[in-house]
GUBA-7265 format. One line per 3 residues: for each residue x, y, z of N, C-alpha, C. Coordinates in nm, 4 decimals. Atoms other than C-alpha are relative to their C-alpha. Layout:
<nodes>
X:Y:Z:X:Y:Z:X:Y:Z | ...
</nodes>
This chain:
<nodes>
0.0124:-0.0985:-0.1074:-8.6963:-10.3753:1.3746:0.0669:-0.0501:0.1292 | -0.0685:0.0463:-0.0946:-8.6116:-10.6451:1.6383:0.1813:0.0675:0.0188 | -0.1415:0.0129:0.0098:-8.2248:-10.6670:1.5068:0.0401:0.1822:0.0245
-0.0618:-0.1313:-0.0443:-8.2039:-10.2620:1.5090:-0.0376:0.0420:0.1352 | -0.0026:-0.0097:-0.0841:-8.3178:-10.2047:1.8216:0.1004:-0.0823:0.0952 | -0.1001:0.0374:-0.0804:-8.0582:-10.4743:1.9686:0.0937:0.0281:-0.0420
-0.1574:-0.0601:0.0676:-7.7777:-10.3051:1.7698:0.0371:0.1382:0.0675 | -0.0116:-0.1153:-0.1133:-7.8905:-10.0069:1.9667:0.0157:-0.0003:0.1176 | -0.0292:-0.0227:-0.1319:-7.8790:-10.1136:2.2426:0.1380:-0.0915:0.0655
-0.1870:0.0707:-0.0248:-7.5379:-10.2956:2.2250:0.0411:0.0918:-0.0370 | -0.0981:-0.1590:0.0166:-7.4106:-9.9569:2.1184:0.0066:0.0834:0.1002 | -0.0301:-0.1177:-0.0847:-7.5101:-9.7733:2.3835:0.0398:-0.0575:0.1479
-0.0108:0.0697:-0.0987:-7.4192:-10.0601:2.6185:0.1645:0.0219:0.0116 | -0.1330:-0.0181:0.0335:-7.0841:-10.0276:2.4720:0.1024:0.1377:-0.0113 | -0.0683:-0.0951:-0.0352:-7.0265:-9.6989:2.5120:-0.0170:0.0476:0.1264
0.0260:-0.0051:-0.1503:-7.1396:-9.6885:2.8730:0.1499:-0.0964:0.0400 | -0.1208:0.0539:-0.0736:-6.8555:-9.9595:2.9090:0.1214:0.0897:-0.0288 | -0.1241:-0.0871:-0.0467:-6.6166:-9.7288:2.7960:0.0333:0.1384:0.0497
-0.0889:-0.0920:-0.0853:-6.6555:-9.4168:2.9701:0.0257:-0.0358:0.1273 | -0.0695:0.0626:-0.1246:-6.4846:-9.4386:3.2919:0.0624:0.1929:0.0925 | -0.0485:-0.1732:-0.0889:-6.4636:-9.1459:3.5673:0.1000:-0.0640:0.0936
-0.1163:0.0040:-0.0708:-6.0931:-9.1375:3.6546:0.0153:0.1158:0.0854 | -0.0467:-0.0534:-0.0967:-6.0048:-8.9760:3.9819:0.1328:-0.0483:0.0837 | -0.1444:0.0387:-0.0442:-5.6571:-8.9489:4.1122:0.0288:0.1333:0.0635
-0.0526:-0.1220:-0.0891:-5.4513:-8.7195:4.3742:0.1038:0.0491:-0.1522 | -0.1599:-0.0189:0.0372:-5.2217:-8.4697:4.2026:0.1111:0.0700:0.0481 | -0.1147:-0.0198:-0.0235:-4.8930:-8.4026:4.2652:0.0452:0.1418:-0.0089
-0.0536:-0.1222:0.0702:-4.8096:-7.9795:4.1951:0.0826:0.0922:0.0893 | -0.0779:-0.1206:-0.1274:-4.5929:-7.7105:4.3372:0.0051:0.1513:-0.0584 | -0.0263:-0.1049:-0.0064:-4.5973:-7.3839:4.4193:0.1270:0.0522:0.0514
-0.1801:-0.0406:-0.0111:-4.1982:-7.2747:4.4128:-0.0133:-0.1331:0.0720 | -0.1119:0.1271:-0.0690:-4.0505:-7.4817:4.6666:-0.1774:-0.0855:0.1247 | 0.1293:0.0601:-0.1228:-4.4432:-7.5785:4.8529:-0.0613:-0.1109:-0.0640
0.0644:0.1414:0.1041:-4.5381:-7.9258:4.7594:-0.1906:0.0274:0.0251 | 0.1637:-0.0262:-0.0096:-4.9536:-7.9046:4.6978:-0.0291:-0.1557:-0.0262 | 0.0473:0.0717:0.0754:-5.1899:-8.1895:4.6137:-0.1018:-0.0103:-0.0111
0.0784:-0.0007:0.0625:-5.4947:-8.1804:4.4102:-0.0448:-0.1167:0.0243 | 0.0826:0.1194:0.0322:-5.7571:-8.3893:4.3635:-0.0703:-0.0715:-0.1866 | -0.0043:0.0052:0.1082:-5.8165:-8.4524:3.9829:-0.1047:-0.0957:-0.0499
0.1432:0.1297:0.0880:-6.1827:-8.6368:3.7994:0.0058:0.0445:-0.1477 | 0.0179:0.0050:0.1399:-6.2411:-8.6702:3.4476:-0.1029:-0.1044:-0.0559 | 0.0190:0.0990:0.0573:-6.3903:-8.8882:3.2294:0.0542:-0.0786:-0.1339
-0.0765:-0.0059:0.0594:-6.1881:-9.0822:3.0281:-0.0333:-0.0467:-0.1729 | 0.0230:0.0424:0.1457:-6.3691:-9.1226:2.7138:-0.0616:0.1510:-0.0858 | -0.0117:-0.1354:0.0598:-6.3487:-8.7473:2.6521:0.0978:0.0425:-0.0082
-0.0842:-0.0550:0.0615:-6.1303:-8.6160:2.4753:0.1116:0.1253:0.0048 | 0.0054:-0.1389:-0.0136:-6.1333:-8.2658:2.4998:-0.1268:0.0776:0.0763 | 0.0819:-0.0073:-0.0630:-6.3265:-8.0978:2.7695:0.0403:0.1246:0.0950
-0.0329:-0.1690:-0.0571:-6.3734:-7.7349:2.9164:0.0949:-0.0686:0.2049 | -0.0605:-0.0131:-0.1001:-6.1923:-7.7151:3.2713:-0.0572:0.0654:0.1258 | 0.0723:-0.0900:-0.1188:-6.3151:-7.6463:3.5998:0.0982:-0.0111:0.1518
-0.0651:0.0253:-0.1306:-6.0909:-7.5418:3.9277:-0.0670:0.0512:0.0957 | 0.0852:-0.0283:-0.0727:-6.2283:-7.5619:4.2461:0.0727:0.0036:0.1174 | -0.0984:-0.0352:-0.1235:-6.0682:-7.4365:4.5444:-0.1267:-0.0051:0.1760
0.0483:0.0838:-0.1339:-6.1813:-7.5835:4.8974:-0.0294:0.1435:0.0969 | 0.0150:-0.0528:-0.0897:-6.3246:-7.4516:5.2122:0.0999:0.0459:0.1293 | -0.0558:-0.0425:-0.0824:-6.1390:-7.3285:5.5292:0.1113:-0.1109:0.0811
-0.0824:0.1128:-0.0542:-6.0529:-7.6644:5.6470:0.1145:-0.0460:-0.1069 | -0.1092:0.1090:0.1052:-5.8181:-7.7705:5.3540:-0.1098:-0.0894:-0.1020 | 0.0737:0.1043:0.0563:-5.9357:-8.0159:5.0779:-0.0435:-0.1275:0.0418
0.0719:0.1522:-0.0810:-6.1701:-8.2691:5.1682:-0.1003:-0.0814:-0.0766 | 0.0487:0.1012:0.0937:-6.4028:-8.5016:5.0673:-0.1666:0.1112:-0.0812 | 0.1104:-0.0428:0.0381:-6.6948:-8.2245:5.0266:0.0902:0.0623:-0.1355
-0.0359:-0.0034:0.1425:-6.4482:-8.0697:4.6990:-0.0051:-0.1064:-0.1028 | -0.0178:0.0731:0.1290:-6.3589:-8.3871:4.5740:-0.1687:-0.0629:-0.0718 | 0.1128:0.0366:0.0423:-6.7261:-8.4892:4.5869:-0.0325:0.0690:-0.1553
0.0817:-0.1267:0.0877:-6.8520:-8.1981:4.3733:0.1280:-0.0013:-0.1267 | -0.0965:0.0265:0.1518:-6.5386:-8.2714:4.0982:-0.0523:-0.1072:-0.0351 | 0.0491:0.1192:0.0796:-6.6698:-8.6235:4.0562:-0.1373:0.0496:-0.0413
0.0860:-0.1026:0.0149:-6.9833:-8.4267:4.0327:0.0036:0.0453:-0.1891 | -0.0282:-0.1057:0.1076:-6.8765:-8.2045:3.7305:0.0859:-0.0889:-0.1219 | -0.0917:0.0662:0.1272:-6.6249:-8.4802:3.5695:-0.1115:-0.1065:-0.0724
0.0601:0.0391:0.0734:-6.9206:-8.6805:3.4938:-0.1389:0.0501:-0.0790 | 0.0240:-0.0802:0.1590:-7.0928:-8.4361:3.2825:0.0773:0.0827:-0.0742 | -0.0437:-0.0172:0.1199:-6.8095:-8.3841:3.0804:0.1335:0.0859:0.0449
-0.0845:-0.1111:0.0122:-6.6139:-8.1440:3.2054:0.1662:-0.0462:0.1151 | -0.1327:0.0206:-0.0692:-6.2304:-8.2168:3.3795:0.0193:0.1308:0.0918 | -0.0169:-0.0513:-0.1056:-6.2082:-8.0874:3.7195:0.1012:-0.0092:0.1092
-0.1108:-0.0126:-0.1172:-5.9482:-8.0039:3.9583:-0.0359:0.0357:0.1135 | 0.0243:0.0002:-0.1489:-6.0113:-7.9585:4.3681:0.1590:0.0127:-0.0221 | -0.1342:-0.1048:-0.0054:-5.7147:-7.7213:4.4213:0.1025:-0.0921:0.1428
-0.0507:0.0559:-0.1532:-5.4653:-7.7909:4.7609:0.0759:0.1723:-0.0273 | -0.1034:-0.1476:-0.0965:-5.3656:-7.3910:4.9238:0.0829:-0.0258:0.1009 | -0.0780:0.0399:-0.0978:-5.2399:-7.5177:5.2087:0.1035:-0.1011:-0.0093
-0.0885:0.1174:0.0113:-5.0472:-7.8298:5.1403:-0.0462:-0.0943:0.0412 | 0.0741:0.0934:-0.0280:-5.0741:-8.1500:5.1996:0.0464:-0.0066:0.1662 | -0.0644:-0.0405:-0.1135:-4.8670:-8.1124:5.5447:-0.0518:0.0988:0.0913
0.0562:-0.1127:-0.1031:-5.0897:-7.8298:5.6577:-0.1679:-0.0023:0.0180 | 0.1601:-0.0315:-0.0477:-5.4636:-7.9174:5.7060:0.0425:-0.0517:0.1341 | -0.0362:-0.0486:-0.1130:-5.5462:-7.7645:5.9869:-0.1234:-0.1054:0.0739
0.0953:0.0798:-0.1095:-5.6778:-7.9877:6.2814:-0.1198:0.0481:-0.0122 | 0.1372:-0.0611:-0.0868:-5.9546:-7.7732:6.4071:-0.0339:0.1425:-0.0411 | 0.0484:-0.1055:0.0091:-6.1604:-7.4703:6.3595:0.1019:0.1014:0.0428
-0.0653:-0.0992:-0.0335:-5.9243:-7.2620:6.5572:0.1121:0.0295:-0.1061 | -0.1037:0.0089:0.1325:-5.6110:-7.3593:6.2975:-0.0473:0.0516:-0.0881 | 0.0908:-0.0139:0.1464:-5.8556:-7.3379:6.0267:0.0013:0.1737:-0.0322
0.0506:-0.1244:-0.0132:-5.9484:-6.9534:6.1127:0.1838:0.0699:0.0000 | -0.0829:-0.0682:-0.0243:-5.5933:-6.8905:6.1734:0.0702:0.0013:-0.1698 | -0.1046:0.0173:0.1374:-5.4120:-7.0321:5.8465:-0.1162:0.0475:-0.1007
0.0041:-0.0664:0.1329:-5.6957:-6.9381:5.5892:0.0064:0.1863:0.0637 | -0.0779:-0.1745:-0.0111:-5.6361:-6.5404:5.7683:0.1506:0.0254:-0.0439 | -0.1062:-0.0688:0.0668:-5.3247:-6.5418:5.6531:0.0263:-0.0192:-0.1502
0.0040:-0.0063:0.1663:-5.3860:-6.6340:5.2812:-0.1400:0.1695:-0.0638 | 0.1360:-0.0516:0.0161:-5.7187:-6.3812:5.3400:0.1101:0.1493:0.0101 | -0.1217:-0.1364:0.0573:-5.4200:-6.1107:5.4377:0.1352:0.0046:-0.0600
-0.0754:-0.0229:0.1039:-5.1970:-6.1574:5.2083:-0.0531:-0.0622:-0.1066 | 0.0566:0.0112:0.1841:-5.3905:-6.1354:4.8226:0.1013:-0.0701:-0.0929 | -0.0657:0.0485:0.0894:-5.0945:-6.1742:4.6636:0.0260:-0.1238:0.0461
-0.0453:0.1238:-0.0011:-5.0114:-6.5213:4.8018:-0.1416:-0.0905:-0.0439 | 0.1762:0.1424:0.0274:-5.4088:-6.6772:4.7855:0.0159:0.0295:-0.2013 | 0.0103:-0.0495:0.1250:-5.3819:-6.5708:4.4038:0.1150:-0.0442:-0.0573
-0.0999:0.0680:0.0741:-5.0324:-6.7065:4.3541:-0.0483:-0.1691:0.0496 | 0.0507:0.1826:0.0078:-5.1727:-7.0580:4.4776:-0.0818:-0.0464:-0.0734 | 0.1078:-0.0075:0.0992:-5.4741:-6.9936:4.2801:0.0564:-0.0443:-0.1187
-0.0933:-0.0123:0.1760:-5.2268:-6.9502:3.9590:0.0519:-0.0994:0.0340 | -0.0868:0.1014:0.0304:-5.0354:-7.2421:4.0453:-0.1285:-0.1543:-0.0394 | 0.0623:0.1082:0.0145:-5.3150:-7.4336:4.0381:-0.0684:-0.0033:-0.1059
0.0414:-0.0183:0.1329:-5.4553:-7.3166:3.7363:0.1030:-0.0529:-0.1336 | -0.1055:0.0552:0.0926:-5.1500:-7.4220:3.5803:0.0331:-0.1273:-0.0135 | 0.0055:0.1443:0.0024:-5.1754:-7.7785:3.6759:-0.1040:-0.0394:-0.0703
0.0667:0.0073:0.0598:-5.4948:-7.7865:3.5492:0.0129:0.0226:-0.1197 | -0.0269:-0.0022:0.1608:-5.4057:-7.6606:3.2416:0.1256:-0.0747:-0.0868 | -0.0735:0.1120:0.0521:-5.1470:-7.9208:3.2186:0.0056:-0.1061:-0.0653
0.0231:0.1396:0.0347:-5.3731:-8.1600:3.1864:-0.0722:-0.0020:-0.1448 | -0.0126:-0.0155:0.1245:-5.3992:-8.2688:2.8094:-0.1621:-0.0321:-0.0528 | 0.1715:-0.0295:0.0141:-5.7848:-8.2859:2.8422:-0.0848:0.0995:-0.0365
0.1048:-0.1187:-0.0517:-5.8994:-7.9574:2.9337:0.0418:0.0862:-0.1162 | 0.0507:-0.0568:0.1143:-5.9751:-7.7561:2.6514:0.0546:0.1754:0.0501 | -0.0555:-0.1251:-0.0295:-5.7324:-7.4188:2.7166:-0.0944:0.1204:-0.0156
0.1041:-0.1684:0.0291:-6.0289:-7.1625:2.5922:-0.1103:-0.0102:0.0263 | 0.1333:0.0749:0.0000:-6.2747:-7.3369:2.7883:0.0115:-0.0295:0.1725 | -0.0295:0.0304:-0.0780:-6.1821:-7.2909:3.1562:-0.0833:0.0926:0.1255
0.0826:-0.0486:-0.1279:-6.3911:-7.1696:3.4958:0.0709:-0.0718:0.1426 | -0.0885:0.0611:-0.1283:-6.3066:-7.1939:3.8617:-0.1027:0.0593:0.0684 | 0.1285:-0.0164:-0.1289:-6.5427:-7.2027:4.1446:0.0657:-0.0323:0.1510
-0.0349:0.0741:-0.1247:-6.4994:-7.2426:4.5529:-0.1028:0.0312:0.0992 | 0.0963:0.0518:-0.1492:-6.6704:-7.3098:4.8974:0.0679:0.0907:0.0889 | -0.0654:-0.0416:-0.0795:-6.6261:-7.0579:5.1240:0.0960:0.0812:0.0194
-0.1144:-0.0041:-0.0320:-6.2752:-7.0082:5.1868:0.0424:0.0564:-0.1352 | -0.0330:0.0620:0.1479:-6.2533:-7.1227:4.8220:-0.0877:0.1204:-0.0434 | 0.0810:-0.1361:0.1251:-6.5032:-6.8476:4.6985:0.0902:0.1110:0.0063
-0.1357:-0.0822:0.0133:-6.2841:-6.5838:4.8314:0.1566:-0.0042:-0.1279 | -0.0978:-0.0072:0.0622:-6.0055:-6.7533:4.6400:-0.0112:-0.0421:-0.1410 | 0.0234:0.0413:0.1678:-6.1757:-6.8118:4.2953:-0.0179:0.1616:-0.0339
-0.0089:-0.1691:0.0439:-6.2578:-6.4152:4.3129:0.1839:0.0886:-0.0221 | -0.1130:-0.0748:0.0450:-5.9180:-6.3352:4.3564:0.0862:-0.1001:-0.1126 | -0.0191:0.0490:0.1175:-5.8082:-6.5717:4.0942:-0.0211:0.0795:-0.1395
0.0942:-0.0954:0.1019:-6.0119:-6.3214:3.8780:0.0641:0.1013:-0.0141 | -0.0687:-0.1245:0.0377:-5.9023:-6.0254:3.9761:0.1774:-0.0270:-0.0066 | -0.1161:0.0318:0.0785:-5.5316:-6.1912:3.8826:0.0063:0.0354:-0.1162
0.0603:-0.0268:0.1671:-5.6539:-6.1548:3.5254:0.0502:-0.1558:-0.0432 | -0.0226:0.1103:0.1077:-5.6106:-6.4951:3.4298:-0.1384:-0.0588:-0.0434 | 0.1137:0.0057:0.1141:-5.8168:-6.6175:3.1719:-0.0701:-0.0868:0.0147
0.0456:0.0581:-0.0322:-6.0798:-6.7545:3.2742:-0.1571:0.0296:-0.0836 | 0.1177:-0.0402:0.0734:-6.4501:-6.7467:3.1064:-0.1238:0.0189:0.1578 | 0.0839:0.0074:-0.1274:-6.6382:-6.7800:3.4581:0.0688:-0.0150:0.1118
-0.0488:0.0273:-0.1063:-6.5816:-6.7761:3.8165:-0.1360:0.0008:0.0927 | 0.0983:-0.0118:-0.0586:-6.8561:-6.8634:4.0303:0.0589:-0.0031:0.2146 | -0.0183:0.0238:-0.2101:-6.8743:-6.8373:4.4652:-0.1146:-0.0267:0.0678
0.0962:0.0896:-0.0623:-7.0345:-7.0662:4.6631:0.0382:0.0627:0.1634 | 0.0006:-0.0483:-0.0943:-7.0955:-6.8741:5.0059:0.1395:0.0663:0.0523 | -0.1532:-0.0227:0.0008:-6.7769:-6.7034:4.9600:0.0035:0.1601:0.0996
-0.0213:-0.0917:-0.0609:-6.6049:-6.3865:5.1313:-0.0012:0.1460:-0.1610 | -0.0066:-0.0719:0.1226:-6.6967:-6.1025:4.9348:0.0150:0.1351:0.0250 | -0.0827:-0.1216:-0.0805:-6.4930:-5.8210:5.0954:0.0348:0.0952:-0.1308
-0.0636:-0.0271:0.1094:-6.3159:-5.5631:4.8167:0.1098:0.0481:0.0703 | -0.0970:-0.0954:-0.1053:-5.9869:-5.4754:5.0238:0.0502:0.0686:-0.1780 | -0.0240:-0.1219:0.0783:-5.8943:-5.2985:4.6709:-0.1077:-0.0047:-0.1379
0.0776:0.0205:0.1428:-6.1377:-5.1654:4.4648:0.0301:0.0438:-0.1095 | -0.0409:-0.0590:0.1283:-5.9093:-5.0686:4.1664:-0.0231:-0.1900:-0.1036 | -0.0594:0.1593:0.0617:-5.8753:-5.5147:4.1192:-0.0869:-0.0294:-0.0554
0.0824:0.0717:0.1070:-6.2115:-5.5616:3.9404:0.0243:0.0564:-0.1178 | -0.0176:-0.0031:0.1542:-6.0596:-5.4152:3.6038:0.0813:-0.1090:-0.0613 | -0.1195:0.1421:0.0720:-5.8189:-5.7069:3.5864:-0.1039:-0.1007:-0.0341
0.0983:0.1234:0.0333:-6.1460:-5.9439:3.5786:-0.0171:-0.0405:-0.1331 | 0.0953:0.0294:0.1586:-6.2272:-6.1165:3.2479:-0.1089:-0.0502:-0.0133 | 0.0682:0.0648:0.0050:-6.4029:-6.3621:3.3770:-0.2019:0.0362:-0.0354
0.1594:0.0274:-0.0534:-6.8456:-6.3662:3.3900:0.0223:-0.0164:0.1691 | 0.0586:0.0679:-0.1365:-6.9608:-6.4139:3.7920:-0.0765:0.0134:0.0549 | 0.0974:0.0475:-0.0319:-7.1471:-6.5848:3.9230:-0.0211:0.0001:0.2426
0.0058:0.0018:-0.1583:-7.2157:-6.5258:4.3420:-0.1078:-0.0631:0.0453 | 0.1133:0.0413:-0.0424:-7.4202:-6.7551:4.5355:0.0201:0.0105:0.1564 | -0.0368:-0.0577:-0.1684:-7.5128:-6.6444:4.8859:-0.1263:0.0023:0.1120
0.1054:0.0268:-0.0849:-7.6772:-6.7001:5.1709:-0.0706:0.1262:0.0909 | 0.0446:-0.0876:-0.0051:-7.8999:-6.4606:5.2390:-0.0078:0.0653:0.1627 | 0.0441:-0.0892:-0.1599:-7.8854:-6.4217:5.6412:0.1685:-0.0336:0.0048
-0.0928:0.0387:-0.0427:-7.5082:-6.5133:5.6284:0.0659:0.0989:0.0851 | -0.0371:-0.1023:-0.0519:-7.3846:-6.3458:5.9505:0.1827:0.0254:-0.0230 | -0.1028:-0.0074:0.0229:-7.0095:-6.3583:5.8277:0.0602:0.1231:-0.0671
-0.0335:-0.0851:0.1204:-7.0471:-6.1510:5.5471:-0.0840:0.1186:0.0020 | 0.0473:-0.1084:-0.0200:-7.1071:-5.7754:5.6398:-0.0964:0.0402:-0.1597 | 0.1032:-0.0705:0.0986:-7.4096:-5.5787:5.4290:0.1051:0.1104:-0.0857
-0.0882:-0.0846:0.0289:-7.1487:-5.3433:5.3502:0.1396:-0.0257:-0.0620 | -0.0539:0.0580:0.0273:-6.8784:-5.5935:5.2323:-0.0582:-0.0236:-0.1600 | 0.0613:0.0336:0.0457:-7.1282:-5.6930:5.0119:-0.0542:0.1244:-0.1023
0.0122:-0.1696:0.0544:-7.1963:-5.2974:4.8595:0.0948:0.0107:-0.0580 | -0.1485:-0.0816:0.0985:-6.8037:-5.2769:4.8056:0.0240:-0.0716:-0.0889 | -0.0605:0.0919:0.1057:-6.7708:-5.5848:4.6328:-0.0978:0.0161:-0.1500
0.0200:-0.0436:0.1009:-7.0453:-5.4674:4.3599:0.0137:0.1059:-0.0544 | -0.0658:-0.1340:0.0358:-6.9101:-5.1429:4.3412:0.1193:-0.0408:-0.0407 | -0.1074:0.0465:0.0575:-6.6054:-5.2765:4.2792:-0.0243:-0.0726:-0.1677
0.0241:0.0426:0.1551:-6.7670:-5.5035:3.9737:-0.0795:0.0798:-0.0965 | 0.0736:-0.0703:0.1091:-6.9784:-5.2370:3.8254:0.0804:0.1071:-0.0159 | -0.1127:-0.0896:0.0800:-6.7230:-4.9818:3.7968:0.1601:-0.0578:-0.0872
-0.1268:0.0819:0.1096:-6.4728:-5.2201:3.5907:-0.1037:-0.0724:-0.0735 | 0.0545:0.0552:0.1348:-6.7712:-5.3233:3.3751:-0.0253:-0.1763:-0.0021 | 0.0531:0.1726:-0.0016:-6.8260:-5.7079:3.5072:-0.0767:-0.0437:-0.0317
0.1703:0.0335:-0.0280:-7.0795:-5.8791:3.4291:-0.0147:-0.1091:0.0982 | 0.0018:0.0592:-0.1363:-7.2050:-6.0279:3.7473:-0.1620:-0.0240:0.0307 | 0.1376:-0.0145:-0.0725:-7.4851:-6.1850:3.9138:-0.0174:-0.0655:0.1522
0.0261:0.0278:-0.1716:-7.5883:-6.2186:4.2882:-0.1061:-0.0380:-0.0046 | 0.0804:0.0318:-0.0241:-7.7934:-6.4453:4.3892:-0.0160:-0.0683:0.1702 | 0.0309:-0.0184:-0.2084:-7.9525:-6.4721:4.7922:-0.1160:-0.1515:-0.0383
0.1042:0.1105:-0.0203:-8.1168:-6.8031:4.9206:-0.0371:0.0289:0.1392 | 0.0294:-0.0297:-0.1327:-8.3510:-6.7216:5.1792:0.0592:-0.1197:0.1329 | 0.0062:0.0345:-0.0991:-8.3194:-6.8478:5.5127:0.1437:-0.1018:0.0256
-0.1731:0.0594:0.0486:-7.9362:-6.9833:5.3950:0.1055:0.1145:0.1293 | -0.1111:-0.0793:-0.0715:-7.6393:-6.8833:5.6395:0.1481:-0.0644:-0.0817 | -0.1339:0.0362:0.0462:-7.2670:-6.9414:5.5734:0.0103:-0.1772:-0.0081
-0.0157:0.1355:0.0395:-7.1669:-7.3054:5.4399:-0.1151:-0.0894:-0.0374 | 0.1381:0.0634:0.0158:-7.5084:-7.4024:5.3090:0.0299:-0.1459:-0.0735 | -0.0087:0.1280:0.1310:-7.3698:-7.6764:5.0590:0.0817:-0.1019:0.1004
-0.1090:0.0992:-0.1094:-7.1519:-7.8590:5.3512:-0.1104:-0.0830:0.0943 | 0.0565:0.0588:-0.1244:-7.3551:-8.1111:5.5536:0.0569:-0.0192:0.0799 | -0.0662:0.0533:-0.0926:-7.0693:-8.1833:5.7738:-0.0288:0.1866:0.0981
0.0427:-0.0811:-0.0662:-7.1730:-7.8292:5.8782:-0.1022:0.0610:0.1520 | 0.1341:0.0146:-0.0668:-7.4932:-7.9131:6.0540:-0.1100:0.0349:-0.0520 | 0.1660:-0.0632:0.1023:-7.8521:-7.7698:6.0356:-0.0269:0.0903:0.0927
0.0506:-0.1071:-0.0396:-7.8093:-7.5086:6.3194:0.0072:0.1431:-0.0485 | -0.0744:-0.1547:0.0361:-7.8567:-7.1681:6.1614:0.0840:0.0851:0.0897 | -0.0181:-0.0709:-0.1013:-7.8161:-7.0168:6.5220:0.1948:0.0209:-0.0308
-0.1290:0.0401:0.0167:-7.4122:-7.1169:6.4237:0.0124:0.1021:-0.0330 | -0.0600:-0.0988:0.0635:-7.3952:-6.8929:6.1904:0.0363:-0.0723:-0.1236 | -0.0634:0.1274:0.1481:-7.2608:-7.2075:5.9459:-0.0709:-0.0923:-0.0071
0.1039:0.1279:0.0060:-7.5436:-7.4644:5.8326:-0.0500:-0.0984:-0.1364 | 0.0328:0.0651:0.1969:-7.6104:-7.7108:5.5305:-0.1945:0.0518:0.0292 | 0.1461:-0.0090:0.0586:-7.9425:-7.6047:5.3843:-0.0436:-0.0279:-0.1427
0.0355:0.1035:0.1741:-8.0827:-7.8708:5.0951:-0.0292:0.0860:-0.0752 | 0.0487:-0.0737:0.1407:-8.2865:-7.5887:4.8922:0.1001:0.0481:-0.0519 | -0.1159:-0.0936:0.0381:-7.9758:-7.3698:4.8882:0.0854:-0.0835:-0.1078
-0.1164:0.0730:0.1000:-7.7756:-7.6258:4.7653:-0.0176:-0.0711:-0.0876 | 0.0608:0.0188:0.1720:-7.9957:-7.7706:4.5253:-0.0160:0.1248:-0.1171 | 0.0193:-0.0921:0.0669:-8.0917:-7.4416:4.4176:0.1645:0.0761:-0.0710
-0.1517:-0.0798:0.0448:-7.7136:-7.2967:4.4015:0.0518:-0.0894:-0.0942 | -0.0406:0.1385:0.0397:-7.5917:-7.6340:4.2342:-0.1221:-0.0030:-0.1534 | 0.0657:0.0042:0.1122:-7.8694:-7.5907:3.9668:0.0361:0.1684:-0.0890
-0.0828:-0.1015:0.0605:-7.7246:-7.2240:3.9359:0.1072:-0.0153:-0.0754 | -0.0761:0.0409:0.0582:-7.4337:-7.3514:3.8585:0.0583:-0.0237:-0.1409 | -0.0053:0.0176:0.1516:-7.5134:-7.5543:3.5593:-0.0330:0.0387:-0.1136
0.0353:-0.0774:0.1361:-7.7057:-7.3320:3.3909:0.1092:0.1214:-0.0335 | -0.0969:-0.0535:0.0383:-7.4488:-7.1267:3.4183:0.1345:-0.0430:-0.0376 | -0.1392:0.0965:0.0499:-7.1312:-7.3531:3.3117:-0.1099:-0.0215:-0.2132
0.0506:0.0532:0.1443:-7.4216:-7.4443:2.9736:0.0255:0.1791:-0.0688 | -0.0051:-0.1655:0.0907:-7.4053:-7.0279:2.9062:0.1621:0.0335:-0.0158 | -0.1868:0.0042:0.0345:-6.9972:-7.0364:2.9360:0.0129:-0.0538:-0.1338
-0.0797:0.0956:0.0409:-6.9579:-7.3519:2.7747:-0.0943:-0.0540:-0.1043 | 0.0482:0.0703:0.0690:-7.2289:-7.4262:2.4840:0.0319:-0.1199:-0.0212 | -0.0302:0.1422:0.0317:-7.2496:-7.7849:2.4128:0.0194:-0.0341:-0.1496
</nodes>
């Protein structure tokens, strides 16, 4: 009994030494716009569903790449997108508001960065092509919805305090995806009525969709670099983001059976 129990536990000592969560910048372009990603895995998987995650207002930072090392070590190969470039995060709030408005009015460009980045991701010889979801923060929720209504093939798309406007509501028939909305329930950003068009929009193209409200949550609940004043308008709040973050996985285990 001794000898099998230390055979077990040199086995599982030994396979702890070899997985290994690789994280590296990557390199991709959209036409002639150099991007760069952030890229986790683990490298003693093989084959493993895909998850892209497109950043908040400021550009990619350390709160995406967090939440990929996050996701690459249960299993799944994750990408933290780059919209802007690496040349264009924006100093300050004011930049910030200015450059993601012009990906926010023009669809077709947040949706061709979206696609380019979906295509890096699916480059990589990990990620399991019929096995892919994309989530974002914010900025990034906005641009995982229109990822969707792109029609690329995606099995899920979840939004983490995202913009959930419908400037056309013919674009939820292109959806394939499942989604998933997580939202803060006093968020003053995101009109009551924004919020009406965008499920009118998914129940007349047949989505299946679910909304979910965390009380006393405003805009950027999952960001601590946010703060903790609601009065803002933008505030990290722990339940939210435990609670949204446990949404999540049960929803990535209903995508992605194990």
């Amino acid at each position: 009994m001794k000898a099998l129990l230390l055979s077990l536990a040199l086995g599982a000592c030994a396979m702890s030494a070899q997985a290994k969560l690789v994280t590296q910048d990557l390199d991709y372009k959209d036409g002639g716009q150099d991007l760069r990603g952030f890229l986790a895995y683990d490298d003693s998987v093989a084959k493993a569903p895909g998850i892209l995650i497109a950043h908040q207002w400021m550009g990619l930072s350390s709160h995406e790449k967090e939440r990929a090392e996050r996701l690459a070590k249960l299993g799944y190969v994750a990408l933290a997108v780059d919209i802007y470039g690496p040349k264009n995060r924006p100093a300050d709030a004011a930049a910030a508001g200015k450059l993601a408005g012009r990906y926010k009015a023009d669809r077709a460009l947040l949706r061709q960065r979206m696609l380019a980045g979906l295509a890096a991701l699916k480059a990589q010889p990990r990620v399991d092509l019929s096995r892919i979801a994309a989530l974002g923060f914010c900025f990034g929720g906005t641009a995982a919805l229109e990822l969707a209504r792109a029609g690329a093939d995606l099995k899920g798309v979840i939004s983490f305090h995202g913009g959930l406007d419908s400037p056309d509501p013919s674009a939820g028939k292109a959806i394939k995806a499942k989604v998933l909305v997580l939202h803060g329930a006093d968020d003053p950003y995101v009109p009551k009525k924004d919020i009406a068009a965008f499920e009118d929009e998914l129940k007349a193209a047949g989505v299946d969709y679910q909304l979910v409200f965390y009380s006393q949550a405003v805009h950027a609940f999952t960001q601590k670099e946010a703060g903790n004043d609601n009065s803002k308008g933008a505030a990290y709040n722990a339940n939210a983001d435990r609670r949204s973050w446990k949404a999540l996985l049960d929803f990535l285990d209903e995508l992605f059976p194990r």
